[in-house]
N, C-alpha and C positions, 0 to 999 in steps of 0.2 A: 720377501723376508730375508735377513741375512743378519749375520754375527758379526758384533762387534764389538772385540776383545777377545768374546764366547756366546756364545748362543744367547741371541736376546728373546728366544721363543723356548721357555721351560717345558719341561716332559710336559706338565700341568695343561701350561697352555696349547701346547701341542693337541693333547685329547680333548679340549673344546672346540679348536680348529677343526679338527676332524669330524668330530661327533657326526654330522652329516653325512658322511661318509662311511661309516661303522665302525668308528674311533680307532682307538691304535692298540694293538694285540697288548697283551702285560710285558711280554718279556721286553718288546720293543718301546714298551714307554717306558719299563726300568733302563733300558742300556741309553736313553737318551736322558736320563734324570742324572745318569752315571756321565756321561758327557759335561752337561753341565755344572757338576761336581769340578771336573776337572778342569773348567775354564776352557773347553775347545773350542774352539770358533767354527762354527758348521750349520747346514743349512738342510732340513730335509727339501729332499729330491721325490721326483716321479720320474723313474728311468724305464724306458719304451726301448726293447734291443732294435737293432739294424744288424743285417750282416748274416746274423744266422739266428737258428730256430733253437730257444728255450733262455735266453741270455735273461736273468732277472735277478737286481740285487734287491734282497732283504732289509729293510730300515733302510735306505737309503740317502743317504746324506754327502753333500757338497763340503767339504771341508778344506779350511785355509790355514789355518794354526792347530796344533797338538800343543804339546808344550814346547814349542817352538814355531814360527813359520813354516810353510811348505814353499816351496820356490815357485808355484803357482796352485789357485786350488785343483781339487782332485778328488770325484766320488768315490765313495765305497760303501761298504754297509756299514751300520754301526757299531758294528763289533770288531771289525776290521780299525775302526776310528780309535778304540776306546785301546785295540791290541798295539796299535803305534804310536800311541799316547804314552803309552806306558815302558814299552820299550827304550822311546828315548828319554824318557826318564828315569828309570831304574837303571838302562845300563850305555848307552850311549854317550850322553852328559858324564855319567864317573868315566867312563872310560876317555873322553876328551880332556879331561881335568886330569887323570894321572899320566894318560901318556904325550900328551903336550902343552897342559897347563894352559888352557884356555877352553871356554867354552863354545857348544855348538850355538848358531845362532839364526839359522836356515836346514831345512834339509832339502837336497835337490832332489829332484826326478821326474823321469819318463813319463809317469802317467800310474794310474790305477784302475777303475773300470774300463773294457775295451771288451765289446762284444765282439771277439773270435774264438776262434780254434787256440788249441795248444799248437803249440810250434812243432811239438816232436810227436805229436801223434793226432795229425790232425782232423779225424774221426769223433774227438773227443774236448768240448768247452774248456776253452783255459780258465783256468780260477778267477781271471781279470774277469770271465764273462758274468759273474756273479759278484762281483766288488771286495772279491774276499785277497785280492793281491796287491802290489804294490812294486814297483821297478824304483830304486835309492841309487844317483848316479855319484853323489857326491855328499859333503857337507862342508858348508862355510861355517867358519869362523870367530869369534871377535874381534881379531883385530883386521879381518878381511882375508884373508888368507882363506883358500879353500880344498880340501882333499876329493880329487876324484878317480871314482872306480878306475878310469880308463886308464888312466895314466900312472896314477899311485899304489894301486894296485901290488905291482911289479917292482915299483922301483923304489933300490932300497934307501928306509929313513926313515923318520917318524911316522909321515903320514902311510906308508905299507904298514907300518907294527899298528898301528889305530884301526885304518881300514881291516887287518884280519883279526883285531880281537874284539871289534862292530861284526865280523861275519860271525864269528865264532858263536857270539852272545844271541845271538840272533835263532841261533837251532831253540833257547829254551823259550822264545817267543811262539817262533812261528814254525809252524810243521812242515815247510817245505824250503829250503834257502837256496838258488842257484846263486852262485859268483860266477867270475873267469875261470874257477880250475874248472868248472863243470862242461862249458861248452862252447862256443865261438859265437854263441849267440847273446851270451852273456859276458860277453870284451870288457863291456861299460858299464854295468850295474850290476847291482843282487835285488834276485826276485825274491820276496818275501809273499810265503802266501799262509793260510789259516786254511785250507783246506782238507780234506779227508787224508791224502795222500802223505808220508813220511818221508824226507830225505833234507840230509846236511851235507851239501856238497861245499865244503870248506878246504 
């Protein structure tokens, strides 16, 4: 099963698929009716960790388009899905239209579920191991042109004044934001994650 456009499997149908199985919780068939409210294109998943012990996303779903492409598909849970959906539509898109007058038309990135450790305290599951995070290394365009962390970041011009008022915007999304000022581990991307923990490292 896969999306095309947006999920051609409704929450509805979703919990007859299942039924067999012991259908699908309520919250989790709301946030996927919410999905496809939104036209996301995504596909639920069965994710089995590797790597380390307890790794397990909630609702989890395969997703290829938010309101916009993703530059390859990418798991998460489905609240993670419905929180970067929305993101780049409330505030990513304005902010591409005011500060260079064109729209986004991809968003790039690393990856989003990865059963490991957190990097800085490795005792301790990184948000990725639960599908609640997302690494953003860039965004293209419309007319092709594209800004990325690595490089735009730093250097000054339109696409630094874009990239830090995408970081900026990003604390009212998501409870956790690394960029480059935060650490060397984040040169190239900002981690966005939905997790328990608090910090705007902008």
């Amino acid at each position: 099963m896969s999306g095309r456009g947006w999920s051609t499997l409704t929450a509805g149908a979703l919990a007859l698929a299942l039924a067999g199985c012991g259908g699908v919780a309520p919250r989790e068939n709301a946030c996927f009716a919410g999905l496809d409210r939104h036209r996301i294109a995504y596909t639920p998943v069965a994710v089995r960790g590797a790597g380390a012990p307890g790794c397990a996303v909630e609702a989890a779903v395969e997703v290829s388009r938010v309101a916009v492409p993703l530059s390859r598909p990418a798991v998460m849970s489905c609240v993670m899905a419905s929180r970067l959906d929305q993101f780049e539509r409330e505030a990513v898109q304005p902010l591409a239209l005011r500060d260079l007058g064109r729209r986004v038309v991809e968003i790039e990135h690393l990856g989003a579920y990865a059963c490991r450790a957190n990097s800085s305290r490795h005792s301790q599951l990184s948000e990725h191991a639960f599908g609640r995070a997302i690494d953003i290394s860039g965004f293209r365009f419309s007319d092709g042109s594209v800004a990325l962390v690595q490089y735009d970041w730093a250097r000054p011009g339109p696409y630094r004044r874009f990239l830090h008022d995408v970081a900026r915007s990003a604390c009212s999304y998501f409870s956790v934001v690394l960029t480059p000022n935060s650490n060397r581990d984040h040169f190239n991307h900002f981690h966005l994650d939905i997790g328990p923990g608090r910090v705007c490292s902008v």
